[in-house]
N, C-alpha and C positions, 0 to 999 in steps of 0.2 A: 153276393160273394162269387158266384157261379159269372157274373160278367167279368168281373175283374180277373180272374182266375184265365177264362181266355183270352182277356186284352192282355193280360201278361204272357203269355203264349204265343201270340201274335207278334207283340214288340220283340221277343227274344227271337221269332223266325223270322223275321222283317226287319232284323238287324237294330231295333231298337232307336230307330233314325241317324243311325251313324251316316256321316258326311262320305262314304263309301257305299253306301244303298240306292236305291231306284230314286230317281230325281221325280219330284213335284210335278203331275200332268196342269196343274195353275201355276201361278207365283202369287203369292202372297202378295207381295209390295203391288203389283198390278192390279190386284183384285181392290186393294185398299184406296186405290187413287180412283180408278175406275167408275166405286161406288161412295165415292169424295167422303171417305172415313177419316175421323181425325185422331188424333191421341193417340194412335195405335201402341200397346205396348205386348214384345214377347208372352204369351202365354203357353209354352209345352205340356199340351196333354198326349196322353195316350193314342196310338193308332197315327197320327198326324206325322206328315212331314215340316210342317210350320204350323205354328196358332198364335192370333192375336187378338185383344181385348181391347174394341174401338169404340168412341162414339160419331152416331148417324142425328148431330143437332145436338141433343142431349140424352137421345139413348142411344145403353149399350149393348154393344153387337161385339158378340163373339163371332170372326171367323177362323177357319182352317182350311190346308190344304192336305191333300191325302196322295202318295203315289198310284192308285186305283181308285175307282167306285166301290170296289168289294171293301176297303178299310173305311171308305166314307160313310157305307152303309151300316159297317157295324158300328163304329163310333156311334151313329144315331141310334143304332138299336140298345148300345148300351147305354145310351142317357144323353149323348153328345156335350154338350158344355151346361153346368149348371145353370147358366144365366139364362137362357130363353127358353120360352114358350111354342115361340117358331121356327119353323125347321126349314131355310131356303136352301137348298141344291143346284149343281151343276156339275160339270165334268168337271170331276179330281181335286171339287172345294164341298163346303159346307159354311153356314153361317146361321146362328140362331139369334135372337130376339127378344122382348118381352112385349112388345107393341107392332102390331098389326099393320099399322099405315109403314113404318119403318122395313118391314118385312116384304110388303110390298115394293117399295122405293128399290133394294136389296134384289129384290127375281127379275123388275123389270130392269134397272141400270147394267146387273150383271147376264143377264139371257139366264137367272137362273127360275124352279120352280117354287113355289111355296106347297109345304107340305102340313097338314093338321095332325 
């Protein structure tokens, strides 16, 4: 309760991703092609400035984009996207997982890190 309580705190001072706020240090659409994700569809969560819900073959990878690291980091601290396991990083994205080799594919295609 205590997480949500600040993500909504956050979204209300961070303008709550209104198209008037800090632009995306990733893009989305690049991140998506980048790491040859397919099915991509809109998913808007919390703290994000884009999120979408892709498949890597046949699994699915949530990614997002964040105007900081500081909102990327919290987003992970507060659970990041229900769907994975694995937590890959880089500057001003995020993408989680539920399979390992996927996860992998994901830190090396993007320069991004895998986190446990």
């Amino acid at each position: 309760m205590r997480r949500l309580v600040v993500a909504c705190l956050l979204l209300a001072a961070c303008g709550g991703g209104s198209k008037a706020g800090p632009k995306a240090k990733a893009d989305i659409a690049d991140l998506e092609s980048r790491a040859q994700l397919t099915a991509c569809s809109p998913s808007p969560q919390p703290l994000t400035a884009a999120a979408a819900i892709c498949l890597s073959g046949s699994e699915q990878v949530s990614l997002a984009t964040f105007t900081g690291d500081e909102l990327r980091d919290l987003w992970a601290k507060a659970g990041g996207s229900v769907s994975g396991g694995y937590l890959v990083t880089g500057t001003g994205w995020a993408a989680t997982t539920t399979d390992l080799d996927t996860a992998n594919r994901l830190a090396a295609a993007l320069g991004g890190v895998l986190k446990s």
